[in-house]
N, C-alpha and C positions, 0 to 999 in steps of 0.2 A: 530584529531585522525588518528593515520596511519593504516591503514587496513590489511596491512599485517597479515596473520594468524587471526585476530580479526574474533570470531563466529558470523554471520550475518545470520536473520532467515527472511526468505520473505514470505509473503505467496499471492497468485496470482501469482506463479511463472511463469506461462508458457504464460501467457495472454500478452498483446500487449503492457503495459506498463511493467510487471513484468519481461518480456525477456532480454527488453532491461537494468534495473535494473543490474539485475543478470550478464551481460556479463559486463557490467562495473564494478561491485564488482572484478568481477573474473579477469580481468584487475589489479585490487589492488592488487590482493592475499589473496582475504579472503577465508575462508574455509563458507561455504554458509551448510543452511539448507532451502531445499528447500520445498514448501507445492503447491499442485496443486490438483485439483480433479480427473486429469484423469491421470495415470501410466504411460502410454507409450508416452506422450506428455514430463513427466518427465523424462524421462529413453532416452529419444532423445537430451531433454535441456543438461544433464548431457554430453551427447558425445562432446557435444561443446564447451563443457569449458576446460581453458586448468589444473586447479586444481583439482585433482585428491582425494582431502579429503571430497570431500563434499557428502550429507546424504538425502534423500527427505523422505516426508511424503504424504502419499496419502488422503486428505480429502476435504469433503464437507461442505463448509463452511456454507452452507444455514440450515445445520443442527447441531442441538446446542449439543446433544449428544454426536454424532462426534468429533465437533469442541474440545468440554471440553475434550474428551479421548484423542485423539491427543497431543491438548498443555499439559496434564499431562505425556504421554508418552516425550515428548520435554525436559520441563523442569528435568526428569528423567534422562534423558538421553546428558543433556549437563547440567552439574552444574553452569556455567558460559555462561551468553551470554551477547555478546558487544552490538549488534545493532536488535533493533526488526524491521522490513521496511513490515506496512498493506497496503501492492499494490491492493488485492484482491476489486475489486467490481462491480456490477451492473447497470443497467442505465434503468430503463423501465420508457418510455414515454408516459404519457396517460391523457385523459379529465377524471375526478373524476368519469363520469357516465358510462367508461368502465373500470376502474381500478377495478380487483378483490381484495378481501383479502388474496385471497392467491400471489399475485402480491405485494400485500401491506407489506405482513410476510417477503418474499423473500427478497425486499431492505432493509426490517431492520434489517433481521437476517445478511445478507452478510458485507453491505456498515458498519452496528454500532455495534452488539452485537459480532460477529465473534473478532472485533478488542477489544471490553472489555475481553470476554474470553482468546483471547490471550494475551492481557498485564495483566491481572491479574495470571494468572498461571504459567507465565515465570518473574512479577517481582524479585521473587528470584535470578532467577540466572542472571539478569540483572545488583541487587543490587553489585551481587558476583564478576563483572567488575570493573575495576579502572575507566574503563571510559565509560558508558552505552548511548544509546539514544536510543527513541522509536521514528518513523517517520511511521506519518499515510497521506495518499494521499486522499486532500480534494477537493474541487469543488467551484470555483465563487456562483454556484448557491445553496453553503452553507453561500452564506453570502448575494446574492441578488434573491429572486425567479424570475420561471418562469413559464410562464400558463403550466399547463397538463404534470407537472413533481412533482404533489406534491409528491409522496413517493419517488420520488430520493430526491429531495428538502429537505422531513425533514430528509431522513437518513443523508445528508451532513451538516444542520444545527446541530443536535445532535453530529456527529463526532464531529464536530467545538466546540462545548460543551464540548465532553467529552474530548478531548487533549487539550483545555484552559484551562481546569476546573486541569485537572492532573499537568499541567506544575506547577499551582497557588501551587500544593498541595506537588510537591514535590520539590521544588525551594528552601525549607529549608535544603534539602539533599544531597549529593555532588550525586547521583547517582538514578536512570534515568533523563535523558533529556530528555525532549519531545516538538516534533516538527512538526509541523503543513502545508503541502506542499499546497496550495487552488493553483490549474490549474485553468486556463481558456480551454478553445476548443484544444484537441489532435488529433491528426491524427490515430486513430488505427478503428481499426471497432466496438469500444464501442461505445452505443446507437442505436439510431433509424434509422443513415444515415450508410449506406457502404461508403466504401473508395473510392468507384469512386465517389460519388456522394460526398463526402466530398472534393476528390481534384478539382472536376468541379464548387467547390465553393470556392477554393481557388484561381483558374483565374477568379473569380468575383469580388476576393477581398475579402475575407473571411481569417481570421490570426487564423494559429495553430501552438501550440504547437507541434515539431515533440518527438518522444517517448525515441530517444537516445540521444535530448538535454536534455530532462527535468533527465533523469537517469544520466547524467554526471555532471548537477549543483546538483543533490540531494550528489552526491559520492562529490563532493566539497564541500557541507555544511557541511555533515559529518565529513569531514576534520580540518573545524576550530576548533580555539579552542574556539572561543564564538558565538556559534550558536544561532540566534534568534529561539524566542516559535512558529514564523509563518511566512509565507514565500508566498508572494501573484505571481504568472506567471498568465498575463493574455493574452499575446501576446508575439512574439519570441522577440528576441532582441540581434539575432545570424546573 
């Protein structure tokens, strides 16, 4: 796919992976529809980009209300879109005996229902593309657990569900493709660690992911023309 002008919708725009995302889109020439929670974090992204079409949306993903008013003002308001990119997500690390339920709502709403709500309400106009993809950003530790992360854990096993399960379901169709990004360890200040304490673990010997590798091979995959349904980075290989 050539990106040029192609309508590309992110949502976790302004976040540590979605930044970096966005300016490599913007790099292509896409026209970008941005989704962040906080306004002037968007309205700042926006100055830095050098395309000048592009459109944000302000919402909270952890809230499903929102989320459905949003993607139905979206789909409204762009009748065609190429690329859907679910960057948005959470990371709360905890032993099962301090983990609340409202801790628990939070990673499901963000990391899994957020990403159903918006592919269900914008497949129309994804259909309405010649050449569509949906690309959700998943996690190792949706496909291997780890102690004191079960609500991240199951929200990334369920994503991992739900984008296999769609690719299976629409593989008969020429239009969306769906594709599955599972990172290992990023360098952004997502989780538990700060980023000092993530690069003091990285002269220990600790391998990350850095945030504008992983956005430059995702704008490459987008690119082919035979994208695989899942795409495993566990360590750099830059």
């Amino acid at each position: 796919m050539n990106l040029k002008d192609k309508i590309v919708v992110v949502t976790g725009a302004t976040g540590g992976m979605g930044r970096e995302i966005v300016k490599s889109l913007d790099n292509e020439g896409a026209k970008l529809v941005l989704i962040s929670k906080t306004e002037s974090e968007l309205q700042n992204l926006l100055k830095t980009l050098a395309g000048k079409n592009n459109k944000y949306y302000v919402c909270d993903l952890s809230n499903e209300d929102e989320t459905l008013k949003v993607a139905k003002e979206i789909a409204n308001d762009f009748k065609t879109i190429d690329v859907l990119i679910n960057a948005a997500g959470i990371g709360i690390y905890k032993p099962l005996e301090e983990l609340t339920l409202d801790e628990w709502n939070l990673s499901i709403a963000i990391n899994l229902n957020s990403v159903f709500i918006m592919t269900k309400e914008l497949i129309k106009s994804l259909n309405n593309s010649t050449d569509s993809v949906v690309i959700s950003l998943g996690s190792g530790m949706g496909v291997e657990p780890e102690p004191e992360r079960s609500a991240y854990c199951t929200s990334k096993f369920a994503l991992r569900g739900l984008m296999l399960t769609l690719a299976e379901e629409y593989k008969r169709f020429k239009n969306p493709k769906f594709c599955l990004f599972t990172l290992g360890s990023v360098l952004t200040s997502f989780g538990p660690m700060s980023m000092e304490e993530k690069k003091l673990s990285m002269e220990s010997g600790k391998g990350y992911l850095t945030p504008d590798w992983v956005a430059k091979k995702l704008v490459e995959i987008i690119k082919l023309d035979n994208m695989e349904v899942e795409y495993k980075f566990s360590s750099p290989d830059y």
